[in-house]
C-alpha positions as CSV (number, residue, x, y, z in Angstrom):
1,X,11.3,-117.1,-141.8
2,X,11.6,-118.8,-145.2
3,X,14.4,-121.5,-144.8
4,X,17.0,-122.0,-147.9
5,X,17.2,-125.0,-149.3
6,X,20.7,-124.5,-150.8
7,X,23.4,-126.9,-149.6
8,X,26.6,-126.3,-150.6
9,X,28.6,-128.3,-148.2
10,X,27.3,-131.9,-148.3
11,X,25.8,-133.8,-151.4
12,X,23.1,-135.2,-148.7
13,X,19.6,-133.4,-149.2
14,X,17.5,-132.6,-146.2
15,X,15.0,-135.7,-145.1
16,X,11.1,-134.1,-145.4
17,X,8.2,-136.0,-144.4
18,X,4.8,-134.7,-142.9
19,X,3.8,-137.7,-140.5
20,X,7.2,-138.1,-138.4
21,X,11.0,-138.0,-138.6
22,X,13.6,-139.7,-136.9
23,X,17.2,-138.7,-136.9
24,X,19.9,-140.2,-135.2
25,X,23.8,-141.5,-136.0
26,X,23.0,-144.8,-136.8
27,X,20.6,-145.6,-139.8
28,X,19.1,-148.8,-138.2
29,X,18.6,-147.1,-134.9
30,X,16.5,-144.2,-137.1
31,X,14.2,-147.1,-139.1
32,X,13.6,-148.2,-135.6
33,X,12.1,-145.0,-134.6
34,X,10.0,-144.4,-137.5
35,X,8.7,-148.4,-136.8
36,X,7.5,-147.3,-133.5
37,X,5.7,-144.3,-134.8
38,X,4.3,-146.5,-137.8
39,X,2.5,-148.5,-134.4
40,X,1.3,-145.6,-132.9
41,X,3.8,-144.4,-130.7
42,X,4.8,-141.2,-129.8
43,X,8.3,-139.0,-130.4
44,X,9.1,-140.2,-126.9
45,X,8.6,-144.2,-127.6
46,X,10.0,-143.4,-130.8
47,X,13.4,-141.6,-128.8
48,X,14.0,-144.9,-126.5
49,X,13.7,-147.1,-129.1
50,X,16.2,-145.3,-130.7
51,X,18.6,-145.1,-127.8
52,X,18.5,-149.0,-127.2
53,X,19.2,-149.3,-130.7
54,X,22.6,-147.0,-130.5
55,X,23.5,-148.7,-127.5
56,X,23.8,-152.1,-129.9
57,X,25.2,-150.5,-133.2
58,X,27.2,-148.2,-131.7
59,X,28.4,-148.6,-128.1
60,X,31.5,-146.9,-128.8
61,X,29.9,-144.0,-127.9
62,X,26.7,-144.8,-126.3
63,X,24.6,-147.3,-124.1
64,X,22.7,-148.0,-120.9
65,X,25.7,-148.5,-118.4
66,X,26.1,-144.2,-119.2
67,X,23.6,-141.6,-118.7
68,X,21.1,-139.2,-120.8
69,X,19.6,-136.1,-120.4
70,X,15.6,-135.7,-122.4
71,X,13.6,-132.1,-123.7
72,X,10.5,-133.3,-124.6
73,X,8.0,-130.9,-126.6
74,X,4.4,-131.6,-125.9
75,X,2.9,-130.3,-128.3
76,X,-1.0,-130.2,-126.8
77,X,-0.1,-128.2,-123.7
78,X,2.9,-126.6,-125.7
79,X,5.2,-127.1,-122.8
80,X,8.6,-128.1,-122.4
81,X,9.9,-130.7,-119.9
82,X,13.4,-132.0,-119.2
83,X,14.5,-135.1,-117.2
84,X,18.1,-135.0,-115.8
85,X,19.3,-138.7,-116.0
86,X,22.9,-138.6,-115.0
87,X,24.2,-140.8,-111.9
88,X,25.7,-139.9,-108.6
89,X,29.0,-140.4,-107.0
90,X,28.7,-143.7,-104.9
91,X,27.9,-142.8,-101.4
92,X,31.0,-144.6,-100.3
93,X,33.5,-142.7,-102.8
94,X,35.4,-139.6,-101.3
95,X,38.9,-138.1,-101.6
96,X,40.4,-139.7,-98.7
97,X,39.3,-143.4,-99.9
98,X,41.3,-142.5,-103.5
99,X,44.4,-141.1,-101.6
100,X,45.0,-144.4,-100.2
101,X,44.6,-146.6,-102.9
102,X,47.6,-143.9,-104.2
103,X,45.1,-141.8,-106.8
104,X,47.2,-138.6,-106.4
105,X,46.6,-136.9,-109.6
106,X,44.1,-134.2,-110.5
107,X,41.2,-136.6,-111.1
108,X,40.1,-140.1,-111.1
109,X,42.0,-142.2,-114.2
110,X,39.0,-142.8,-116.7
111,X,39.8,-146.8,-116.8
112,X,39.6,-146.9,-113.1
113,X,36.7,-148.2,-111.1
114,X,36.4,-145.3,-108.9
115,X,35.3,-143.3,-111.9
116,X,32.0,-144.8,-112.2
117,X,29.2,-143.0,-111.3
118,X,25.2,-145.1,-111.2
119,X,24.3,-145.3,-114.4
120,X,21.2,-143.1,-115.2
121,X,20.2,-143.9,-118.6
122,X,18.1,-146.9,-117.6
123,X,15.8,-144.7,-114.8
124,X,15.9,-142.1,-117.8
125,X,14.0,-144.1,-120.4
126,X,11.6,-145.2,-118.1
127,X,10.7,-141.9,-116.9
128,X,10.5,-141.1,-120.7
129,X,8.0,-143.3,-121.5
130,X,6.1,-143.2,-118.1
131,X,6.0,-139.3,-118.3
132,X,5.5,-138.4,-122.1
133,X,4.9,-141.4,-123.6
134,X,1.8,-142.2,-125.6
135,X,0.4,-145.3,-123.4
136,X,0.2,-147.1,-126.4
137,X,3.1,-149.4,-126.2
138,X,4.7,-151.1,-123.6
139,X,8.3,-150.9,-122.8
140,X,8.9,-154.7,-124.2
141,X,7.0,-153.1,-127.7
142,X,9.3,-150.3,-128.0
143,X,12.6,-152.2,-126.8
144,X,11.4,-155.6,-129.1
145,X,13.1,-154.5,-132.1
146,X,16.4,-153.9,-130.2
147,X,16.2,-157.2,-128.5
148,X,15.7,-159.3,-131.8
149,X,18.8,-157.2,-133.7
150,X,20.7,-158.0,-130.1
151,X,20.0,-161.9,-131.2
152,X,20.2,-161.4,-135.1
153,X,23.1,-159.7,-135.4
154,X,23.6,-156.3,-137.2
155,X,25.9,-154.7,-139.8
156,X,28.8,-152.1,-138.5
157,X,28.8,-149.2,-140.3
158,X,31.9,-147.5,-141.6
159,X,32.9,-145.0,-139.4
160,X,31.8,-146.6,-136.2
161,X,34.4,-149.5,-137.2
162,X,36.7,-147.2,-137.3
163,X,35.8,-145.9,-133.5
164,X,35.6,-149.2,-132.2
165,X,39.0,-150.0,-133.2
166,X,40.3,-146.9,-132.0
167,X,39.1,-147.8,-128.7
168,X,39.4,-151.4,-128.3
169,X,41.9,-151.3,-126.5
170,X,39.9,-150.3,-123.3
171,X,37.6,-153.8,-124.1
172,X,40.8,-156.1,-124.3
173,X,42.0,-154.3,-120.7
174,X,38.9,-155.0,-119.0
175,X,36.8,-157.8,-117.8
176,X,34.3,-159.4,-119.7
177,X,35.5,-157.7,-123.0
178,X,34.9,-159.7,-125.1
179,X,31.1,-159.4,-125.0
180,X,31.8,-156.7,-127.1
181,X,34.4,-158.0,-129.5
182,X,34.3,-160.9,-132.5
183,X,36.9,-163.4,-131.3
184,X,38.8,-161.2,-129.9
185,X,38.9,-158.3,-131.7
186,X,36.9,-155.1,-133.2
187,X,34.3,-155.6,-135.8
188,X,35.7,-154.1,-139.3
189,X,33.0,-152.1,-141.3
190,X,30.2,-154.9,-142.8
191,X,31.1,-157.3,-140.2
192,X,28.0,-158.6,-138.1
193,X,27.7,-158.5,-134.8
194,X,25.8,-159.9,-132.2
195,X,25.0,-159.2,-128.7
196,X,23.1,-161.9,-127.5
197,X,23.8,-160.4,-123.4
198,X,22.2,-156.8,-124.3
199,X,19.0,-158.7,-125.1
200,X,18.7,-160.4,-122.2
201,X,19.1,-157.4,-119.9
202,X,17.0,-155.0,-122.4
203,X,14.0,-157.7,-121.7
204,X,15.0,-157.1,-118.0
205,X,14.3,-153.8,-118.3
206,X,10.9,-154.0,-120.5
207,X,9.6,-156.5,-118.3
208,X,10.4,-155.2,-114.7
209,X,11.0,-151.8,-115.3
210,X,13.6,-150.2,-113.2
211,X,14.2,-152.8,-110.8
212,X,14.8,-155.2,-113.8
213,X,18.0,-152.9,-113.9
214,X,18.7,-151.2,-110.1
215,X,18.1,-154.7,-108.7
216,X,18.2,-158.2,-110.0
217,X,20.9,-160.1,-111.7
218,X,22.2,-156.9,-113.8
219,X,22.7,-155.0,-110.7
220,X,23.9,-157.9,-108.8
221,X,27.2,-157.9,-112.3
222,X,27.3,-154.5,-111.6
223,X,28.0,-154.4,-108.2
224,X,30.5,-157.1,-108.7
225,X,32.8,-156.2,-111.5
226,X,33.4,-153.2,-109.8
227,X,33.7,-154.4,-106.1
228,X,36.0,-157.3,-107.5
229,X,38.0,-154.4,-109.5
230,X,38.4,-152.7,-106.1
231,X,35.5,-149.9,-106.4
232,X,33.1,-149.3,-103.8
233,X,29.4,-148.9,-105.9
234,X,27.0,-150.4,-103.8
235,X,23.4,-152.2,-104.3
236,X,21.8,-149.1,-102.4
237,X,23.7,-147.0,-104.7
238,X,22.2,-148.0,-107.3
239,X,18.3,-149.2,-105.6
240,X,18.4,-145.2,-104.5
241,X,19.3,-143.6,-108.1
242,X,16.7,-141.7,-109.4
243,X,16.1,-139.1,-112.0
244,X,14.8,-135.4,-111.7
245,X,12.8,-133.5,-113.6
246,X,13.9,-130.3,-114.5
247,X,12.8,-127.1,-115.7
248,X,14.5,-126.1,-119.3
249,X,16.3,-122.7,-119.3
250,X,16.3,-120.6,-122.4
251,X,17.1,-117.5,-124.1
252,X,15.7,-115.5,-126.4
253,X,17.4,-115.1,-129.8
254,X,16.3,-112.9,-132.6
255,X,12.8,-113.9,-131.9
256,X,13.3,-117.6,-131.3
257,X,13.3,-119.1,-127.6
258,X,16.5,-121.4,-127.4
259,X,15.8,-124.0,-124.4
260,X,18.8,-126.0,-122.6
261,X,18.7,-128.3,-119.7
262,X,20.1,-126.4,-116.8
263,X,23.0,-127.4,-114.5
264,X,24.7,-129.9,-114.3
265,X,24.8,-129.7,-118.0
266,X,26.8,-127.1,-119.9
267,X,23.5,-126.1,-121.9
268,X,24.1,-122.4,-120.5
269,X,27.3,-121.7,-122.2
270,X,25.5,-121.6,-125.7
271,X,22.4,-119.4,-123.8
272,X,24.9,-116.7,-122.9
273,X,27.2,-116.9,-125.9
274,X,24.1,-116.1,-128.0
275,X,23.1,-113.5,-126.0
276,X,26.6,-112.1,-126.6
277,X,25.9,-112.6,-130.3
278,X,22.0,-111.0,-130.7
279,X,23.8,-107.7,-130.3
280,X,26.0,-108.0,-134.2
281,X,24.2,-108.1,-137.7
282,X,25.7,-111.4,-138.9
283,X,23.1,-112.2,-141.7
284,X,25.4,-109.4,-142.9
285,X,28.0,-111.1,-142.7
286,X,28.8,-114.4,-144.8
287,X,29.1,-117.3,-142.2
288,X,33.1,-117.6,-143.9
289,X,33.6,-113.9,-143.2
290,X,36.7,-113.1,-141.2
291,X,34.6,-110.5,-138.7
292,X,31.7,-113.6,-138.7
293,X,34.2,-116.3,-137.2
294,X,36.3,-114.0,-135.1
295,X,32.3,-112.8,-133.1
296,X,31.3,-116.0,-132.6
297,X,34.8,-116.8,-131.6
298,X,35.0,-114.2,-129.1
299,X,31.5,-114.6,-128.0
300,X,32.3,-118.3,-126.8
301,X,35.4,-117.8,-125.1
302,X,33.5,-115.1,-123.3
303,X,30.9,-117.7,-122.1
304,X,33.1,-120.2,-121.3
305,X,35.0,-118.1,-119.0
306,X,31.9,-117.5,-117.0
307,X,30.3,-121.1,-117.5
308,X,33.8,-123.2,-116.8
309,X,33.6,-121.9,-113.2
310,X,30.0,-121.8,-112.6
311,X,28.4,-124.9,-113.5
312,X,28.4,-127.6,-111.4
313,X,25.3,-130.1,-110.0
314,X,23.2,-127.4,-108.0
315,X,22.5,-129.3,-105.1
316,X,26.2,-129.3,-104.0
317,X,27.5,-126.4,-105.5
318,X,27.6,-123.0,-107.5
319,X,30.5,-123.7,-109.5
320,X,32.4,-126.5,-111.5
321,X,34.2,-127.3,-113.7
322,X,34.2,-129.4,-116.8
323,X,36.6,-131.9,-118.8
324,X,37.3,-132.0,-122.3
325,X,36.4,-135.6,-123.5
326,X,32.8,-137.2,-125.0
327,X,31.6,-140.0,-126.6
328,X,28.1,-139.5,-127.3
329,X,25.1,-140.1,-129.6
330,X,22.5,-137.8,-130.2
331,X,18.5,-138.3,-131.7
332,X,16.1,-136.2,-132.8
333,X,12.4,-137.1,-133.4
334,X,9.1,-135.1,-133.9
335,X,5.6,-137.2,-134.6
336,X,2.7,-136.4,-136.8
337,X,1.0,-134.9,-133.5
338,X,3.5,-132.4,-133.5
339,X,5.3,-133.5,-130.3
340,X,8.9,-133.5,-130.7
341,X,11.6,-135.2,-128.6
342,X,15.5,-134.1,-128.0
343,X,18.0,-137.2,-126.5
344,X,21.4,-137.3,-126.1
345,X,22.6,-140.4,-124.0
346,X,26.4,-141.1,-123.5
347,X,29.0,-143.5,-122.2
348,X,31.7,-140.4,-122.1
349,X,34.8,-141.7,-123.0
350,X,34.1,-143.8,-125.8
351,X,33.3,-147.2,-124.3
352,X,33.4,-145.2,-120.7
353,X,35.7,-147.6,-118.6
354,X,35.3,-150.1,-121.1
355,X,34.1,-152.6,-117.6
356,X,31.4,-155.1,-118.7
357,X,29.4,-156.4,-116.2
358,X,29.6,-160.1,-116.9
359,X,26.7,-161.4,-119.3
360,X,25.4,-157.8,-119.2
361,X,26.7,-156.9,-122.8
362,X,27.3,-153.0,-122.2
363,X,30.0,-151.0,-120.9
364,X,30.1,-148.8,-117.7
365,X,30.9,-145.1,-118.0
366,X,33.6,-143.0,-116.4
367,X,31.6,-139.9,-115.6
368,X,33.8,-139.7,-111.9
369,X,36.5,-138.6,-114.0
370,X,35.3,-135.6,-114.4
371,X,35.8,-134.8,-110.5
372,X,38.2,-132.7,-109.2
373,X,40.4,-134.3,-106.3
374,X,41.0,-131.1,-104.2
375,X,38.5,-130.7,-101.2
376,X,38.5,-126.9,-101.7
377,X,37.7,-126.9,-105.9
378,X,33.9,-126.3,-106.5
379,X,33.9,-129.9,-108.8
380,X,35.6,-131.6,-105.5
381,X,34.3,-135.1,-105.6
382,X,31.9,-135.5,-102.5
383,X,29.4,-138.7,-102.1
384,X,26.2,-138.4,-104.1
385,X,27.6,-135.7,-106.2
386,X,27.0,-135.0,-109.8
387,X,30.0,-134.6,-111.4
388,X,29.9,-131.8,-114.3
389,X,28.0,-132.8,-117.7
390,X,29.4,-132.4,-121.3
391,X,26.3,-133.5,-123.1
392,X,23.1,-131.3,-123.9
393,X,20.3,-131.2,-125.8
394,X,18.3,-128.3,-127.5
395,X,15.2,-127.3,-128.8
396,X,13.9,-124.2,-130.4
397,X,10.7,-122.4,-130.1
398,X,8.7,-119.4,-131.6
399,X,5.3,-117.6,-131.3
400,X,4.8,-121.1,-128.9
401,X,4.9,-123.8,-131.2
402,X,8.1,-125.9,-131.9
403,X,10.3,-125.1,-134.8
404,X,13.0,-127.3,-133.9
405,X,14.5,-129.8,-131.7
406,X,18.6,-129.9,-132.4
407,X,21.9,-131.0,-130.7
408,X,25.6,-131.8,-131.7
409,X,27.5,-134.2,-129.6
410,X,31.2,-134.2,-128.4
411,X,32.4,-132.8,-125.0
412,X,33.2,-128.9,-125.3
413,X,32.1,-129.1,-128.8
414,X,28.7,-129.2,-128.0
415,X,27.8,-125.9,-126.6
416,X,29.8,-124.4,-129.4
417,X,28.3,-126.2,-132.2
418,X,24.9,-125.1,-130.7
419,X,25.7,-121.7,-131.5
420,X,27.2,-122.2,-134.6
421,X,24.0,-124.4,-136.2
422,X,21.3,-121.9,-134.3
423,X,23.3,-118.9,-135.8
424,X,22.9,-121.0,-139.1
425,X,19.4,-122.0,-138.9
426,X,18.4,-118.1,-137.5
427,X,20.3,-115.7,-139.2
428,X,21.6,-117.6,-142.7
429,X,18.5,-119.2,-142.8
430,X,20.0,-122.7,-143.5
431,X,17.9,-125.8,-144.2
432,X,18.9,-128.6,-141.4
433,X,21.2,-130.5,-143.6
434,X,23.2,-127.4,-144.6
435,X,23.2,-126.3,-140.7
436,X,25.3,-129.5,-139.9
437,X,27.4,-130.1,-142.6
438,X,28.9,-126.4,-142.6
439,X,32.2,-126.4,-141.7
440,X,32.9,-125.6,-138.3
441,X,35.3,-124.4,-135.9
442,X,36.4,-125.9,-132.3
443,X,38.3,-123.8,-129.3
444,X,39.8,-127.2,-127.9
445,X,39.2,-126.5,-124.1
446,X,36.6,-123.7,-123.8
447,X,39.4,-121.4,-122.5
448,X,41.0,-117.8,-123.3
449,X,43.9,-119.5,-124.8
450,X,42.6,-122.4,-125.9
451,X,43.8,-123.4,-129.6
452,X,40.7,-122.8,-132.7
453,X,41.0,-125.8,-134.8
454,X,39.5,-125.6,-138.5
455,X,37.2,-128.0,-140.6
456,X,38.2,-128.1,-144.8
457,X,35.9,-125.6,-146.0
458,X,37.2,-122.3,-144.3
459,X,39.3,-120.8,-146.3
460,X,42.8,-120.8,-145.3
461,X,43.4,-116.8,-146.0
462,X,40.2,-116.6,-143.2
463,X,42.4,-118.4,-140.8
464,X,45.6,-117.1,-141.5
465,X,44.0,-113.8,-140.8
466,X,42.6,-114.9,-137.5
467,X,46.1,-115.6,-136.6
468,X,47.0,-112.3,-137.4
469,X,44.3,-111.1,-135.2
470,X,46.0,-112.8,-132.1
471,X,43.5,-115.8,-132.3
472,X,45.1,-119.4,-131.3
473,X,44.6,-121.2,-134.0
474,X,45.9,-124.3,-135.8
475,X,46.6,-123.3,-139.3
476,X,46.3,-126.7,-140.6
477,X,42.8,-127.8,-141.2
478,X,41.4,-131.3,-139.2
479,X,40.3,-134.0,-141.7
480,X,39.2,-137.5,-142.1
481,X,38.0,-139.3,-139.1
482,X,39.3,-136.5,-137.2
483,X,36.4,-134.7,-137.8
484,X,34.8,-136.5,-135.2
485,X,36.7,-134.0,-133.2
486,X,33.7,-131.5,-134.7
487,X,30.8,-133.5,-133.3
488,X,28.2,-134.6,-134.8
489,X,24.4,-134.0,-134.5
490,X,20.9,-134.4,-135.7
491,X,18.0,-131.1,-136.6
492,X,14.6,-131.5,-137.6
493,X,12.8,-127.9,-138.5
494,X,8.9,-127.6,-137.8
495,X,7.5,-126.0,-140.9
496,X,3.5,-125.4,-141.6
497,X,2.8,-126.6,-144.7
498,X,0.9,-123.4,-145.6
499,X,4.4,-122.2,-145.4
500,X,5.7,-124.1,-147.5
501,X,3.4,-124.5,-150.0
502,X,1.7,-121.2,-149.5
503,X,-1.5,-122.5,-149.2
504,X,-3.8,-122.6,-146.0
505,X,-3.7,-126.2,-144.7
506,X,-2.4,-126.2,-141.4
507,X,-0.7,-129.8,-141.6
508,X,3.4,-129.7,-141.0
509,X,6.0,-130.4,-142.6
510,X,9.2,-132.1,-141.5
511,X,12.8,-130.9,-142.4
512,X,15.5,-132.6,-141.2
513,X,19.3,-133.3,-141.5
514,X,21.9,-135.6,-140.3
515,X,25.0,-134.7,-139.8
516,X,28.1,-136.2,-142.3
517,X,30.2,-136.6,-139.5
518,X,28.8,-140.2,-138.8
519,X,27.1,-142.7,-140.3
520,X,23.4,-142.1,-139.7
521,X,20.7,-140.6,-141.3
522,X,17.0,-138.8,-141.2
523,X,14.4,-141.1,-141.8
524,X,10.8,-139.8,-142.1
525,X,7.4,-141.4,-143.2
């Protein structure tokens, strides 16, 4: 498939490079990457890395008190593997307990305690580098460059400032807040900030592994914010946690294998809203056609209705049910050996409770909120349980190599921006930058009903006509920092450079594209 270079929605160009790419939502977190690879690491080294970095530049969305899910493409056995690191309900945490404490609503409030699950992002990265790492580096070389920015101080870029101020308010609520705060309040765009805590536990972790963060002096703040807050986490919660290590599930699509992480994630909804989709023509159709955006459209709502009821953590239940909020980052990276890693780690809501445990410098996510407080719903919160995941990450294969690794962060948004930048990259042939930065739509809540909100960019006679069709839409286009609304995510296209210079080297060539919708970029070398 010959890839257009044509992009007529974003004045970026994609990133191409031939001995690896990095592309993430923060710029420094992306020269990081590529500084690993530069010493010989590997697309997983180069992925955690990366992730400690977000955690620092932007925590608003992401960091190690959340959890993260990992594809990683190894590209000699050309094999797929996925790890599963979200946490668990605390053992001690049940319905009854919450009814007391007078929780009576639907679900677990997102600031409270009781909406922590263990964090899993910490076991993750250590089963990333101890499973598909090169051996090369230890976890204090690939964290080392995180911990000195910790100490240094870095720049905020200009729309996280914006995020962090939107959320602040859940740091000024909480203890230990202003860890993450300059005197008191948000940094503003340019302002540099310094987390001086994150370095200290990030050298916990590189120097004792996973007990440097399940045991120790970080769990030991863990256990206590939230005990003194009136939670229940325990130190066996979190000495237990572990990750699995799952098989990817995929579809095929016009020739390409699309792979997801299965259940708890919602990485299925896209699998079965493109198999809706293989059966229409739309290369014939202009991705701004009316019939083009009322398929894809249908074809999601479809899968939702399915997916909402039947995805849940399999080792409790068959069904589930998920919630409409994210703060996420995702990373992309692919290394000269071919090898290509997909990340997504997350807080959830924003800063997740916005709890610090003291002198730990990272927040601790609300996953629990997701759980349903009715004994008899299939999401029914139950100790141990894995509450429903929002955030996926993808890959693409064909003819058993790697042609891309891919993903789009933002609750609900995700699955449907999956389909929207595969149907982009597959049938318009898009180049990675173009496959982002098209304008997209968004069904709010993944639901029959749910209202189809609009990006600038689709014309307003399309949507006008989609209202006419019976379609829920908002006629008003989102812009600005709502945007964010849309997600934002990362692709990097695997291209043989006989391809693409029509010659008969076999070396590759890196395409990749970061989306507008935040302030990072691809970085390659």
């Amino acid at each position: 498939m010959e890839t257009k270079f044509n992009n007529n929605y974003d004045s970026r160009s994609c990133v191409i490079g031939v001995n690896g790419v990095c592309a993430s939502s923060q710029t420094l977190a992306s020269q990081v990457g590529v500084d690993v690879l530069k010493r010989g690491g590997n697309a997983a080294d180069a992925a955690v890395a990366m992730a400690s970095m977000l955690n620092l530049t932007q925590p608003c969305s992401t960091g190690i008190g959340g959890d993260c899910f990992v594809l990683f493409w190894n590209n000699t056995t050309k094999q797929i593997h996925g790890i599963n690191g979200s946490g668990r309900a605390p053992k001690n945490l049940n319905i009854e307990i919450l009814r007391k404490i007078n929780i009576t609503g639907d679900s677990i409030p997102p600031e409270s305690p009781m909406a922590i699950t263990i964090p899993g992002a910490a076991a993750a990265w250590c089963d990333t580098i101890e499973k598909f790492g090169s051996g090369k580096l230890t976890m204090m070389e690939i964290l080392q460059q995180t911990i000195d920015y910790c100490e240094q101080g870095v720049p905020i870029q200009q729309k996280t400032a914006v995020w962090w101020d939107k959320s602040s308010h859940q740091l000024k609520n909480s203890p230990n807040g202003d860890e993450m705060l300059i005197n008191g309040k948000p940094p503003l765009a340019g302002d540099i900030f310094r987390n001086p805590n994150l370095a200290n536990t990030f050298r916990l972790l590189a120097q004792h592994g996973k007990q440097g963060y399940y045991k120790g002096v970080v769990a030991d703040a863990i256990v206590k914010v939230i005990n003194d807050l009136g939670g229940v986490l325990s130190h066996d919660d979190l000495e237990s946690h572990s990750s699995t290590f799952d098989t990817p599930i995929s579809v095929n699509y016009r020739g390409y294998n699309v792979h997801e992480m299965p259940p708890n994630g919602q990485g299925i909804t896209a699998l079965v809203a493109l198999n809706i989709l293989e059966g229409f023509d739309l290369a014939s159709l202009g991705p701004h056609s009316e019939q083009h955006i009322h398929l894809m459209i249908e074809a999601l709502r479809l899968s939702f209705a399915d997916t909402r009821y039947y995805v849940a953590d399999p080792a409790y239940s068959k069904k589930g049910y998920p919630a409409n909020s994210s703060s996420t980052v995702y990373l992309s990276v692919v290394d000269k050996h071919g090898n290509g890693c997909s990340f997504i780690n997350s807080n959830y809501m924003s800063f997740g409770t916005g709890i610090i445990p003291k002198g730990c410098g990272f927040t601790l996510q609300n996953r629990g909120s997701n759980f349903v407080l009715d004994e008899s719903h299939p999401n029914a919160l139950q100790p141990g349980k894995r509450p429903y995941h929002t955030i996926i990450p993808g890959m693409i294969t064909k003819d058993g190599e790697l042609f891309a690794t891919f993903g789009v962060m933002g609750g609900f948004i995700q699955p449907q921006a999956h389909v929207q930048t595969v149907v982009n990259l597959i049938d318009h042939r898009m180049d990675p930058q173009s496959a982002l930065s098209h304008p997209r739509f968004f069904i709010d809540d993944g639901t029959k009903d749910g209202i189809v909100l609009f990006e600038p960019g689709v014309p307003q006679q399309i949507i006008n006509n989609l209202q006419a069709r019976g379609h829920n839409v908002q006629v008003e286009h989102v812009q600005g920092d709502d945007r964010r609304t849309f997600g934002n995510g990362q692709v990097i296209v695997v291209k043989s450079l006989s391809e693409a210079n029509n010659n008969s080297s076999s070396r590759r060539v890196l395409v990749a594209g970061s989306d507008n919708r935040c302030d990072g970029v691809a970085t390659a070398y």
